[in-house]
C-alpha positions in Angstrom: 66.4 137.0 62.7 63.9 140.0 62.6 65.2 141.5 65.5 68.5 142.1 64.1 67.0 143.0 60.8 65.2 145.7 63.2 68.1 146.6 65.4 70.6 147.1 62.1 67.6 149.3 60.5 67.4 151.5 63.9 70.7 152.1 63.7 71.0 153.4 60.5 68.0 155.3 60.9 69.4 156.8 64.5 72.9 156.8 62.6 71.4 159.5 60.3 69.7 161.4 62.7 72.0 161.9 65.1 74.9 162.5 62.1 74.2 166.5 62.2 74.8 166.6 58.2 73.2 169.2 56.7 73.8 168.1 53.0 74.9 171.4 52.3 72.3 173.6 52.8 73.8 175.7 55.7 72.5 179.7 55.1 76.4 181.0 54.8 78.2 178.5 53.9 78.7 177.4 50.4 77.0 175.3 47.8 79.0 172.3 47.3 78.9 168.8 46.4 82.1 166.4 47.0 82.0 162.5 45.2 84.7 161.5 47.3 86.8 163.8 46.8 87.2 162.5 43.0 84.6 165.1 42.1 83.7 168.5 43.5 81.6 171.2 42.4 81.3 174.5 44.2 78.8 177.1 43.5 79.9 180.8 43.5 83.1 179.7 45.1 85.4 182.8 43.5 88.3 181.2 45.4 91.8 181.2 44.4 93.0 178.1 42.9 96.4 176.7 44.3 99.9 176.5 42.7 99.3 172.5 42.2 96.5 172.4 40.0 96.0 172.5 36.5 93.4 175.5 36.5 91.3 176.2 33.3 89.3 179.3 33.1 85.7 179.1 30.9 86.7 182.4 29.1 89.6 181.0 28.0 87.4 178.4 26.2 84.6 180.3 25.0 84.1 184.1 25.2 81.3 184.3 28.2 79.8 187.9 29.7 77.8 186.0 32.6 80.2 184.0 34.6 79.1 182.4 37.6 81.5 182.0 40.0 81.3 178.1 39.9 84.2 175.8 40.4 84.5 172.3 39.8 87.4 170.3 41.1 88.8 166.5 39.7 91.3 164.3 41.3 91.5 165.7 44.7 92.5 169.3 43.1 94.5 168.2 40.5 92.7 170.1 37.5 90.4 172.2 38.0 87.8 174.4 35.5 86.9 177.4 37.2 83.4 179.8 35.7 85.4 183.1 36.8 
């Protein structure tokens, strides 16, 4: 019994290791953060939203000087609240 407690524990130790996920700290690419694709938030993303989403800007809620580029995305891209 322990060594397949110990084998199944290597794995998912070797598993992550070997994965090459760099949990989105990569020096050029974007900050992001996905929640299964339910939930995303980019960070100074200043992308264009597509024609199938529901896009809502922050100045159109609030008046705002400082935007910050930041995008968050719910239902796969279905609406989406954009900080630009």
């Amino acid at each position: 019994m322990q060594i397949k407690t110990i084998t199944l524990i290597s794995l998912v130790v070797a598993s992550f290791f070997f994965a090459g996920c760099d949990r989105g700290r990569a020096q050029m690419g974007p900050e992001e953060a996905n929640l299964l694709g339910i939930a995303t938030y980019e960070k100074g993303a200043y992308s264009n939203t597509g024609a199938l989403t529901a896009a809502v800007s922050t100045d159109e809620l609030y008046p705002r000087r400082n935007v910050s580029g930041d995008k968050a995305t719910f239902l796969w891209g279905l609406f989406t609240i954009k900080d630009y």
